[in-house]
TIMAR-672605 format. One record per residue (C-alpha): residue in three letters; z, x, y. Coordinates in steps of 0.5 Angstrom, whole numbers, m for minus. Layout:
<r res="ALA" pz="Z" px="X" py="Y"/>
...
***
This chain:
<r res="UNK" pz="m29" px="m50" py="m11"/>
<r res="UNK" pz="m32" px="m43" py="m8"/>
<r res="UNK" pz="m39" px="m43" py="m7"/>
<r res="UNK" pz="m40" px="m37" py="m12"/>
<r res="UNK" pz="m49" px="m37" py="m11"/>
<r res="UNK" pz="m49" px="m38" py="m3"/>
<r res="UNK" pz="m48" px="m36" py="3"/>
<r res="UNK" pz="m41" px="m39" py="5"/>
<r res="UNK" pz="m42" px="m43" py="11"/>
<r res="UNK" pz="m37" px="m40" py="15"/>
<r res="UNK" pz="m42" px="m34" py="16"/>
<r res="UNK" pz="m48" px="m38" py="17"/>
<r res="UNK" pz="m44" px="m41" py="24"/>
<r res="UNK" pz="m42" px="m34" py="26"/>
<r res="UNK" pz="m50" px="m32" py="24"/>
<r res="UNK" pz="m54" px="m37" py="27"/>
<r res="UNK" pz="m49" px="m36" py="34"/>
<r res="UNK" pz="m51" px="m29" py="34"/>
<r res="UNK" pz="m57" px="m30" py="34"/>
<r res="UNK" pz="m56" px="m36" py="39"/>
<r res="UNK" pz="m52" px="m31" py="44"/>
<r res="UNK" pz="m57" px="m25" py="43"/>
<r res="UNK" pz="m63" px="m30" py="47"/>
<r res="UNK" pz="m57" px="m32" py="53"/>
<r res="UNK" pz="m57" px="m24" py="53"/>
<r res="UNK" pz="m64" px="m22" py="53"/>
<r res="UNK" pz="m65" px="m28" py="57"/>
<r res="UNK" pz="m60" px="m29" py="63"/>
<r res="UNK" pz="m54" px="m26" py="62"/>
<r res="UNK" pz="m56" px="m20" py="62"/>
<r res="UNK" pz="m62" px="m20" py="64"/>
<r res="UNK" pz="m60" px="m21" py="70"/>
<r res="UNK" pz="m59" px="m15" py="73"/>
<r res="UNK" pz="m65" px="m13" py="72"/>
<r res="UNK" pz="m68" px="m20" py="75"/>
<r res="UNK" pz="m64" px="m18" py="82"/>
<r res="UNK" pz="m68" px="m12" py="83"/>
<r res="UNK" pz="m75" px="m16" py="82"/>
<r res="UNK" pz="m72" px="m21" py="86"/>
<r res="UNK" pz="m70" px="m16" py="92"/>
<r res="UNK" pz="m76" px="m13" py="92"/>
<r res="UNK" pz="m80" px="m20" py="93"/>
<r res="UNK" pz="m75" px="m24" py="98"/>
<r res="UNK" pz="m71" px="m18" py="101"/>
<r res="UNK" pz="m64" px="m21" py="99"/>
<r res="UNK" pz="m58" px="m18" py="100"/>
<r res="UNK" pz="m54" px="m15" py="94"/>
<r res="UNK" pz="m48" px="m21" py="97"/>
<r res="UNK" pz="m53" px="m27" py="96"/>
<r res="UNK" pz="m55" px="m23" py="89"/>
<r res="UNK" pz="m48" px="m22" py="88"/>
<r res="UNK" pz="m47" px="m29" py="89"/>
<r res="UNK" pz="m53" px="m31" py="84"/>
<r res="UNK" pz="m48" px="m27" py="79"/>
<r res="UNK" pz="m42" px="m31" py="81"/>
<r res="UNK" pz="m45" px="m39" py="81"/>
<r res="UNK" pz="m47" px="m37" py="74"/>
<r res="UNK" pz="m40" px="m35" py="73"/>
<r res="UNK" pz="m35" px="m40" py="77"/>
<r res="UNK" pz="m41" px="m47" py="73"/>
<r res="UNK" pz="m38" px="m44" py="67"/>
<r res="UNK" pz="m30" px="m43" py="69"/>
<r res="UNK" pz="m30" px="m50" py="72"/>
<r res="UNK" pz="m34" px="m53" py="67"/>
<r res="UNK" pz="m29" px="m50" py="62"/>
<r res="UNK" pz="m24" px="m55" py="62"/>
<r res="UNK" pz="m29" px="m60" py="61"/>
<r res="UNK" pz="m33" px="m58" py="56"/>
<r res="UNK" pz="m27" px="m57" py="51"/>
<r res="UNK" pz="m25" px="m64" py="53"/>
<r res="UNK" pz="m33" px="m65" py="50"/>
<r res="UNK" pz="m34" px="m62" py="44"/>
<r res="UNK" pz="m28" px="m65" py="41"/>
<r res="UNK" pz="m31" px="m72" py="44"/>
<r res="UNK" pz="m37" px="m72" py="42"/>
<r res="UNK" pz="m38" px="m66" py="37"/>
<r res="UNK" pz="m40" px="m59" py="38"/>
<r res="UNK" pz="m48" px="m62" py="36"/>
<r res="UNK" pz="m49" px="m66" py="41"/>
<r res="UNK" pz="m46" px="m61" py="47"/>
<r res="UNK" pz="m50" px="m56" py="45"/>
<r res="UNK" pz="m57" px="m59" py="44"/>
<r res="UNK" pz="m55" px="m62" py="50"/>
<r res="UNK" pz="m54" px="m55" py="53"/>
<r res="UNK" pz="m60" px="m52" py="51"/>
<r res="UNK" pz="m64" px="m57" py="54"/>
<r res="UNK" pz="m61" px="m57" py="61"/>
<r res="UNK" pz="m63" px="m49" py="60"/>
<r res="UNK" pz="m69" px="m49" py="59"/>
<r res="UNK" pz="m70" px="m54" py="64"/>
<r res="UNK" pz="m66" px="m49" py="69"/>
<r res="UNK" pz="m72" px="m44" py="68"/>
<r res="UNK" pz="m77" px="m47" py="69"/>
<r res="UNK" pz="m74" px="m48" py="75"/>
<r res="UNK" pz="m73" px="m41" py="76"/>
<r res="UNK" pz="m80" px="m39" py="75"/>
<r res="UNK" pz="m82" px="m43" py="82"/>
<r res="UNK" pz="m76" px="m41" py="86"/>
<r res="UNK" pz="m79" px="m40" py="93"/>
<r res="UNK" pz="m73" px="m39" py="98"/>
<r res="UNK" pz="m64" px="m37" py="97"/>
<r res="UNK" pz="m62" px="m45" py="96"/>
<r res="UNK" pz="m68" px="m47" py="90"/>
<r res="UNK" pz="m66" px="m41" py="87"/>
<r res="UNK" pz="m58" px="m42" py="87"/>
<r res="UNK" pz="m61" px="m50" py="85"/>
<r res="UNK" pz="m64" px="m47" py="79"/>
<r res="UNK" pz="m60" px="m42" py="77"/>
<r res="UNK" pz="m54" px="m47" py="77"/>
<r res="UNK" pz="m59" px="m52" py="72"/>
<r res="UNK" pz="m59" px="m46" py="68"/>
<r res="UNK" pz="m52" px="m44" py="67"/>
<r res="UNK" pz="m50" px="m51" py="65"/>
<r res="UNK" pz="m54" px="m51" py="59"/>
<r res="UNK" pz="m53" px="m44" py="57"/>
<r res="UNK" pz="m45" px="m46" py="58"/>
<r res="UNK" pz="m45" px="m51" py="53"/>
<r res="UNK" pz="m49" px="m48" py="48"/>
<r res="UNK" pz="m46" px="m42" py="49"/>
<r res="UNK" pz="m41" px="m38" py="48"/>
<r res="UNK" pz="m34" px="m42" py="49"/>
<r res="UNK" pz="m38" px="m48" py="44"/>
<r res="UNK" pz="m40" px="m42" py="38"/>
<r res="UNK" pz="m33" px="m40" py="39"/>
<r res="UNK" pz="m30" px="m46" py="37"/>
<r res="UNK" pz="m35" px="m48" py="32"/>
<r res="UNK" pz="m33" px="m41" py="28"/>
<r res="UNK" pz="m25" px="m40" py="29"/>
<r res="UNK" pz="m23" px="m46" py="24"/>
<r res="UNK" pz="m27" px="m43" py="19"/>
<r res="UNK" pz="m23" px="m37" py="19"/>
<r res="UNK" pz="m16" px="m33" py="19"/>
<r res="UNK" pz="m16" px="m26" py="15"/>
<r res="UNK" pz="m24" px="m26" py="17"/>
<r res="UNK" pz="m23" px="m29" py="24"/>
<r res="UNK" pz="m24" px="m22" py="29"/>
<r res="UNK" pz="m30" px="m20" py="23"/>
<r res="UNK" pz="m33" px="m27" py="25"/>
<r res="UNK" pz="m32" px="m27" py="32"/>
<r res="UNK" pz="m35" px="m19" py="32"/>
<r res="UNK" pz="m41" px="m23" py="29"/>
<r res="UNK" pz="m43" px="m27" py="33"/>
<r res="UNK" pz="m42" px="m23" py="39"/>
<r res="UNK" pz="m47" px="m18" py="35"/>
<r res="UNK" pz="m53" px="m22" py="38"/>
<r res="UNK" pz="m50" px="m21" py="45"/>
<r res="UNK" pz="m50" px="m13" py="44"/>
<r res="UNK" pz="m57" px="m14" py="41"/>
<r res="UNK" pz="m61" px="m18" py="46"/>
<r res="UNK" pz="m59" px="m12" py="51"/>
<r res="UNK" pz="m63" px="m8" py="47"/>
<r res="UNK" pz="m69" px="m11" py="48"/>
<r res="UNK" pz="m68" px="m11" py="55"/>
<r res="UNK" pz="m73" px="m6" py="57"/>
<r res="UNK" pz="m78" px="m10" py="53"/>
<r res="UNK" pz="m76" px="m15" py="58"/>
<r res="UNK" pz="m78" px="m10" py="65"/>
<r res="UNK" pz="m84" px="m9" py="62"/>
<r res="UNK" pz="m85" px="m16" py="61"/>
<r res="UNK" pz="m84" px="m17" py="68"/>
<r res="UNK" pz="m88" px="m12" py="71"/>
<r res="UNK" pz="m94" px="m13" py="66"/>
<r res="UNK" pz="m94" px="m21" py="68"/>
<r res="UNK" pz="m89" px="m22" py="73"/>
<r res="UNK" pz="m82" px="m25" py="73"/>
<r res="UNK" pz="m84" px="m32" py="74"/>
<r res="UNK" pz="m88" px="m33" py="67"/>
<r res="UNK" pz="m82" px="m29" py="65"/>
<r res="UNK" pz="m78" px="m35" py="66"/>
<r res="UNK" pz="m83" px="m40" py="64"/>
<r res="UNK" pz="m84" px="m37" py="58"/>
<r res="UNK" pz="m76" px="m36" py="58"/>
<r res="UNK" pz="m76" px="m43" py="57"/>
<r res="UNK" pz="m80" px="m44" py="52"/>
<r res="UNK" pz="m76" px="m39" py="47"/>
<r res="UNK" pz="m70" px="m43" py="48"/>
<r res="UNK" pz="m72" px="m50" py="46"/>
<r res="UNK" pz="m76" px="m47" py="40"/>
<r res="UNK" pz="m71" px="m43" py="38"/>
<r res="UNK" pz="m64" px="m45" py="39"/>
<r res="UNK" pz="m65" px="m53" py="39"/>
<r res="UNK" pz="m66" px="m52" py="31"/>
<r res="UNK" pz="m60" px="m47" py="31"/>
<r res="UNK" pz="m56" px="m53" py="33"/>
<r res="UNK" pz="m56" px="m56" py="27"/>
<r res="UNK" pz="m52" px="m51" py="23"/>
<r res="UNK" pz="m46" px="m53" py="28"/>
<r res="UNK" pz="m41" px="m59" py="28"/>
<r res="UNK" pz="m36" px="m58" py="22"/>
<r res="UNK" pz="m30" px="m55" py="19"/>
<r res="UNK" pz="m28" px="m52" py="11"/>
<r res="UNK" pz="m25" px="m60" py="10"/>
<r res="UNK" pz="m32" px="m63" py="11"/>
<r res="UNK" pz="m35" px="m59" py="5"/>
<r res="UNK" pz="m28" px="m57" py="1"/>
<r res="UNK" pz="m29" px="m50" py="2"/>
<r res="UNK" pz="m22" px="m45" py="4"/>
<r res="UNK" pz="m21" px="m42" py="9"/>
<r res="UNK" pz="m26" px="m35" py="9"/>
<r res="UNK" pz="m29" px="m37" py="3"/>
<r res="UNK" pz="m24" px="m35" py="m2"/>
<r res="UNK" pz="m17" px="m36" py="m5"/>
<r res="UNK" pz="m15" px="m30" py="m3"/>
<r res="UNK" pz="m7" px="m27" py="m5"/>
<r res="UNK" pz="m3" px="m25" py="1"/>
<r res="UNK" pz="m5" px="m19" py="5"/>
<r res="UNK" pz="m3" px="m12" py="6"/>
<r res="UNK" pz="m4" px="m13" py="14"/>
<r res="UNK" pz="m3" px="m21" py="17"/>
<r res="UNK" pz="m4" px="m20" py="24"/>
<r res="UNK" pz="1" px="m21" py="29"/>
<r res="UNK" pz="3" px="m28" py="31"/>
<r res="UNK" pz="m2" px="m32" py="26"/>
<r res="UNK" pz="2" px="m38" py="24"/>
<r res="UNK" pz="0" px="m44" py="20"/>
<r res="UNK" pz="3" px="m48" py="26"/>
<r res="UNK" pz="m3" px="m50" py="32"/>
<r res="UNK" pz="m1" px="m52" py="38"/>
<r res="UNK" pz="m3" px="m57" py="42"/>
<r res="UNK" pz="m7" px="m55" py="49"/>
<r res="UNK" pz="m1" px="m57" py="54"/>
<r res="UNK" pz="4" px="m54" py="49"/>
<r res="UNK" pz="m1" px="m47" py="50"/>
<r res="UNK" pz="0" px="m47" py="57"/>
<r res="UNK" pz="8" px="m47" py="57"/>
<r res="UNK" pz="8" px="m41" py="53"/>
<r res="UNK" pz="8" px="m33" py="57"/>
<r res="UNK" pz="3" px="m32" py="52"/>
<r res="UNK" pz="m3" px="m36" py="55"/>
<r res="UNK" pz="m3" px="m34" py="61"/>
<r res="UNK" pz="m2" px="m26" py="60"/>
<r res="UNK" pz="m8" px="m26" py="54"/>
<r res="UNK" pz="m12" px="m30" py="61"/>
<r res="UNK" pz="m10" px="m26" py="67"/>
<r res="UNK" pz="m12" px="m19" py="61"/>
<r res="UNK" pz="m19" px="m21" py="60"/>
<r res="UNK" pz="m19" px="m23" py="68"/>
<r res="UNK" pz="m18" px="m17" py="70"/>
<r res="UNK" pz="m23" px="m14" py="65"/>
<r res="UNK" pz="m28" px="m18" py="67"/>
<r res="UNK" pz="m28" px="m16" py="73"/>
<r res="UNK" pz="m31" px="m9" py="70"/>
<r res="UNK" pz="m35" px="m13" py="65"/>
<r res="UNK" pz="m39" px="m17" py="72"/>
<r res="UNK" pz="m39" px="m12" py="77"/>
<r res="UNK" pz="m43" px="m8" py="72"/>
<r res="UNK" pz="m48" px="m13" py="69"/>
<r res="UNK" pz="m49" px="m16" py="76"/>
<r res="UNK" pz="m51" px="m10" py="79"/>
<r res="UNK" pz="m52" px="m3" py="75"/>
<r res="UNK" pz="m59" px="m4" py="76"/>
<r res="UNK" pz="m58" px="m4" py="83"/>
<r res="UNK" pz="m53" px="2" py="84"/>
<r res="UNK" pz="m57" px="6" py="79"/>
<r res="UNK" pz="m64" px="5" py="83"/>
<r res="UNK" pz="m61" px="5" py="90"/>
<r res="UNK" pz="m56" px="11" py="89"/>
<r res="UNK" pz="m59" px="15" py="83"/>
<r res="UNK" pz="m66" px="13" py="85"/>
<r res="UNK" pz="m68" px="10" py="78"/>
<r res="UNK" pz="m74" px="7" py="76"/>
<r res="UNK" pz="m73" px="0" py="74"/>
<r res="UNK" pz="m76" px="2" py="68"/>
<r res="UNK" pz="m70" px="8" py="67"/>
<r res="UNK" pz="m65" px="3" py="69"/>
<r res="UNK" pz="m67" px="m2" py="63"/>
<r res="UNK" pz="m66" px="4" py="58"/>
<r res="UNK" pz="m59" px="5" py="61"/>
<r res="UNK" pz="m57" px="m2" py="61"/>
<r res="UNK" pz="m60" px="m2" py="54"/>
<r res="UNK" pz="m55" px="5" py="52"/>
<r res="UNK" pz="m49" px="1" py="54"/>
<r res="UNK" pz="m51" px="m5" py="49"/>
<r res="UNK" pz="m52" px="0" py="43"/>
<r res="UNK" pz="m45" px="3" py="44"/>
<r res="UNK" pz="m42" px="m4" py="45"/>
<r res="UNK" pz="m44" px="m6" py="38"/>
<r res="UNK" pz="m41" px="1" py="35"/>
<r res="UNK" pz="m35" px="m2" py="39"/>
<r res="UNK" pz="m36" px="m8" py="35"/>
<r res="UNK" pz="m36" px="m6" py="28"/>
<r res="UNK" pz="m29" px="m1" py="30"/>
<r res="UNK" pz="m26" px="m7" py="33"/>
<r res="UNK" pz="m28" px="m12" py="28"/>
<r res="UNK" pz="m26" px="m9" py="22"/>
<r res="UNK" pz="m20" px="m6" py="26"/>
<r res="UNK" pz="m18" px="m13" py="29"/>
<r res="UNK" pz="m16" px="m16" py="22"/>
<r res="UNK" pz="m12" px="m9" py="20"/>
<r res="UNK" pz="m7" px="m8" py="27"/>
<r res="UNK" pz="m5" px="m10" py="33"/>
<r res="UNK" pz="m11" px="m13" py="37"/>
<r res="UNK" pz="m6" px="m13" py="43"/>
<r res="UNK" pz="m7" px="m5" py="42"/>
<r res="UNK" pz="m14" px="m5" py="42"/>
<r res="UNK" pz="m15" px="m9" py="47"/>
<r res="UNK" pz="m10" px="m5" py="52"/>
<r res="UNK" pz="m14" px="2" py="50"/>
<r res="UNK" pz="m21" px="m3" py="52"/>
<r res="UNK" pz="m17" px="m4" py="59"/>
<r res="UNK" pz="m16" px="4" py="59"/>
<r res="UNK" pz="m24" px="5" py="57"/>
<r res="UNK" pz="m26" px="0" py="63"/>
<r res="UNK" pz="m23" px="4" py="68"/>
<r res="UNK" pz="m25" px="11" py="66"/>
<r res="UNK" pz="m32" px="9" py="64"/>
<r res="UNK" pz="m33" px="6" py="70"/>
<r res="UNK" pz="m29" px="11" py="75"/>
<r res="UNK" pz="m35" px="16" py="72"/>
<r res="UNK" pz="m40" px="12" py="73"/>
<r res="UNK" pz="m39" px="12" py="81"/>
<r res="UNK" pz="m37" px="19" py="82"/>
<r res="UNK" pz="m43" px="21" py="78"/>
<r res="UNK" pz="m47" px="27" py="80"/>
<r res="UNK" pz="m52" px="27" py="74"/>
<r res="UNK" pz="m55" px="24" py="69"/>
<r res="UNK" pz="m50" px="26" py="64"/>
<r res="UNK" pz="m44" px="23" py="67"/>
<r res="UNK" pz="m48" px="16" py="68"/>
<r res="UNK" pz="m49" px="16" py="60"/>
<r res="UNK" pz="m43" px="19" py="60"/>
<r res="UNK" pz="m40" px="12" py="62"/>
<r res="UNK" pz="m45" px="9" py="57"/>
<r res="UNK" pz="m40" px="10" py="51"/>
<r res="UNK" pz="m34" px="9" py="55"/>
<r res="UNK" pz="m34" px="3" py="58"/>
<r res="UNK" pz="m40" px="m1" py="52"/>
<r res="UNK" pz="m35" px="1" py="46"/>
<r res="UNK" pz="m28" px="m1" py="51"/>
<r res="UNK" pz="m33" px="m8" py="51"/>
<r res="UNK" pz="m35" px="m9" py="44"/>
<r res="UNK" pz="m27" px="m7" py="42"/>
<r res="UNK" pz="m23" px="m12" py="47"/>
<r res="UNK" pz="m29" px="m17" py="47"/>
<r res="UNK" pz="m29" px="m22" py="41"/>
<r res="UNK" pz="m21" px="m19" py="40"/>
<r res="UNK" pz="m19" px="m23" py="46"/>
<r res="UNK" pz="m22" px="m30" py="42"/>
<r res="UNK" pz="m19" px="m28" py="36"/>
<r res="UNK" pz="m12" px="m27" py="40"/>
<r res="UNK" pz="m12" px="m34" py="43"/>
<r res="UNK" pz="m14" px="m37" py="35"/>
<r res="UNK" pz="m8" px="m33" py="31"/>
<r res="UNK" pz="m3" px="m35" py="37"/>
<r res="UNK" pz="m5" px="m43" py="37"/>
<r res="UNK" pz="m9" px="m44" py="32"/>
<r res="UNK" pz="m17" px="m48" py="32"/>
<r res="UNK" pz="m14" px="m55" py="32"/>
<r res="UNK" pz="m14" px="m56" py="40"/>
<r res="UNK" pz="m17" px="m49" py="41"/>
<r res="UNK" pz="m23" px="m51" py="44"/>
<r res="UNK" pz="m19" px="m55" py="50"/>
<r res="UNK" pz="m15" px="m48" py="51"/>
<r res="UNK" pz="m20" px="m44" py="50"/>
<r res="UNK" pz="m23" px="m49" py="57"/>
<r res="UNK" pz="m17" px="m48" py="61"/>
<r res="UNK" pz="m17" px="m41" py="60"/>
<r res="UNK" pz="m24" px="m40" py="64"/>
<r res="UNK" pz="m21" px="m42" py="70"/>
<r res="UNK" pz="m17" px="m36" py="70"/>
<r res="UNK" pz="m23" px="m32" py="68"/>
<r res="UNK" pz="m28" px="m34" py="72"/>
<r res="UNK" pz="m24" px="m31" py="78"/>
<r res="UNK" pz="m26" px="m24" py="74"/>
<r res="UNK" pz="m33" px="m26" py="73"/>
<r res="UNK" pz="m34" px="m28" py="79"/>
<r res="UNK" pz="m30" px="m24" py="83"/>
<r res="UNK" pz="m32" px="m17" py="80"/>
<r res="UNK" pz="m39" px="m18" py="82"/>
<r res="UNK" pz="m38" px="m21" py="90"/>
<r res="UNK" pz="m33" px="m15" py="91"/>
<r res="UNK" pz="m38" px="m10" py="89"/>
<r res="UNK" pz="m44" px="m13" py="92"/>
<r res="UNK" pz="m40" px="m15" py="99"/>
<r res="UNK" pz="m37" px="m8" py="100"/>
<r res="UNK" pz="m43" px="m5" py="98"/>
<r res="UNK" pz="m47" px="m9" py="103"/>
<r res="UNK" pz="m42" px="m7" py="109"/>
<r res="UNK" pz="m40" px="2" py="107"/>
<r res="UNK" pz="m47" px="2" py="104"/>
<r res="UNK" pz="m45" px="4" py="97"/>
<r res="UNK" pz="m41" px="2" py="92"/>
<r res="UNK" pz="m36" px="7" py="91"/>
<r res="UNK" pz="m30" px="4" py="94"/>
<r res="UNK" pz="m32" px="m3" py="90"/>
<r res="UNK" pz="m33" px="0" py="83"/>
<r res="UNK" pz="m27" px="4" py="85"/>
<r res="UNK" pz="m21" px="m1" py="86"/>
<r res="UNK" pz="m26" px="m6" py="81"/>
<r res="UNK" pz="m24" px="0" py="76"/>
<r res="UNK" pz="m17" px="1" py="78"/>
<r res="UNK" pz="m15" px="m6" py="77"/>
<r res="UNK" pz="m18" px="m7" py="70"/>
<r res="UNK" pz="m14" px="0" py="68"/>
<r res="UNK" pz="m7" px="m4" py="72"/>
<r res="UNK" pz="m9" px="m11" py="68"/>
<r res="UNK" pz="m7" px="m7" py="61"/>
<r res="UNK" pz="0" px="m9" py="62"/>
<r res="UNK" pz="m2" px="m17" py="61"/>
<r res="UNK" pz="m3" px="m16" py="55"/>
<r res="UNK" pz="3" px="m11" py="53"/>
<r res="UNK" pz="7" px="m17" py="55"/>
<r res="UNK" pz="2" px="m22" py="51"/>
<r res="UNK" pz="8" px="m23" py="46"/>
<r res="UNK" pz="6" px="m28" py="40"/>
<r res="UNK" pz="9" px="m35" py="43"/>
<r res="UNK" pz="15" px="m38" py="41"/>
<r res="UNK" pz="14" px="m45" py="36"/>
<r res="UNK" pz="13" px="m51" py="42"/>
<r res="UNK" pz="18" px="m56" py="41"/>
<r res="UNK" pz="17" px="m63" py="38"/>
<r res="UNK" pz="20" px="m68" py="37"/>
<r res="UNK" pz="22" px="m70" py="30"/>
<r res="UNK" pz="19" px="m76" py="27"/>
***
């Protein structure tokens, strides 16, 4: 029977993984850019050495992907995130008595390890088996948090300058165990566990199905021996070679090259997160009435133009012009690329692909920081960085014209 009088619990898990993604926004991932201008000031690092900070976050969670998936469906999703949260609030407490590269690099990999088991790619496969005609809705909630944890990111840099980057941190601890560790509990089951339908309702058949969705669900071996998988992967790869590079260092380009302060920064940084829910909301609702390979291929376009602006500014309206272009490219394509992954393979294994997809994706965020940083370091700027990052992001527009709905697998008869 359809809880008529309360919230259907699908929702509470998008919910209460928005709310969870918006303190991993607030708090590191976006956070982070802010962090290396604070720590560059303190020790005199390098843009390659905080680009390579930006990267082990990145290339802990593409490797700990395949892993992870493997452990949400052994031991649940409860215990993996509980777990997780305990590990990052360790990691910054870590981090708030960090005094040399490698104890930074230490305690920043603590970090990353509990903020990817109790992050994205559990609350994701915590939320698509309870939806299908919803799922980009869903997913676009639960991304919401995300987008808003960096609007408070100029509350974060006043922060730090009042009381200094270090009791940042301890307090960034504490705010993870105290408000996360109860969030855990609401994650851990599926519509069957509480005899409920999929996206609350029995509803008639759709004016629009997306495209690929089936009620077939394919095993993680059987995804990896389609086409699909790997053009959807290599697509978002290459976006977030665009997504990386500029949360990693927009901060340090606009306070080095545009001589920003590092409050005026945070405000830009906070603008991009503003237009990346209005991306959101279009793509959201969008997502669940056309192709979601469309969407995504307009993102790529978004990435690239946006980001092309940003280094040929000249003024203070290109850079906010750039704000718009690349934020609603991100909040459109970001969540449509989970809910792509679901309608072509379905839930049943979805956490297994899901894994295995963030060795490829790694490469994108991992790879987009160190060039940027690298080149940077060497010409002196990041104009030739950020462009061919740009450039790429626009050619990685073709995989997901090519991602074609796979073909049912092969099976044995029983």
């Amino acid at each position: 029977m359809l809880q008529r009088n309360r919230l259907y619990h699908g929702w509470r898990v998008a919910w209460a993984g928005a709310w969870i993604q918006l303190l991993h926004g607030l708090l590191m991932v976006q956070a982070y850019g802010q962090y290396a201008v604070f720590l560059q000031d303190q020790f005199g690092w390098s843009k390659t050495t905080l680009s390579a900070g930006y990267t082990l976050n990145r290339v802990e969670s593409g490797l700990l992907g395949p892993v992870q998936g493997w452990a949400l469906q052994r031991f649940g999703l409860k215990r993996v995130m509980r777990l997780g949260v305990v590990l990052m609030a360790a990691g910054f407490v870590a981090l708030s008595r960090i005094n040399s590269v490698p104890t930074f690099f230490a305690a920043l990999l603590l970090t990353s390890v509990g903020l990817s088991l109790s992050g994205f790619l559990s609350i994701v496969t915590a939320i698509v088996p309870w939806f299908e005609r919803k799922r980009a809705r869903a997913l676009s909630v639960a991304s919401f948090g995300f987008a808003v944890g960096g609007m408070f990111i100029p509350a974060l840099v006043w922060f730090i300058e009042a009381f200094g980057w270090r009791t940042a941190f301890l307090v960034s601890g504490v705010l993870v165990l105290v408000l996360v560790y109860p969030l855990t509990s609401i994650f851990g089951t599926v519509p069957d566990d509480l005899d409920l339908p999929l996206d609350g309702v029995e509803l008639a058949a759709p004016a629009f199905t997306a495209e690929g969705v089936s009620s077939l669900h394919f095993t993680a071996k059987e995804a990896f021996r389609t086409s699909a998988f790997w053009m959807i992967s290599l697509g978002h790869a290459f976006a977030l070679l665009v997504v990386g590079a500029v949360m990693a260092h927009l901060s340090l380009y606009l306070t080095t090259e545009h001589d920003y302060t590092k409050q005026g920064a945070s405000f830009v940084t906070a603008g991009l997160t503003v237009t990346q829910l209005v991306g959101m909301l279009a793509g959201g609702f969008l997502g669940d009435r056309m192709s979601k390979r469309v969407l995504a291929s307009a993102g790529m376009l978004g990435h690239m133009v946006g980001l092309l602006v940003l280094t040929f500014a000249t003024s203070n309206l290109m850079i906010w012009l750039f704000v718009p272009l690349h934020g609603v490219a991100w909040g459109v394509r970001g969540p449509l690329m989970q809910a792509l992954r679901a309608d072509y393979f379905g839930s049943s294994s979805f956490g297994s692909i899901m894994g295995a997809s963030s060795l490829i994706l790694m490469f994108g965020t991992a790879g987009g920081p160190m060039v940027a940083g690298i080149l940077a370091d060497q010409t002196g700027d990041y104009r030739i960085g950020f462009t061919i990052l740009a450039v790429m992001a626009g050619l990685g527009m073709i995989f997901f014209v090519f991602a074609s709905p796979p073909k049912p697998p092969k099976r044995a008869s029983p």
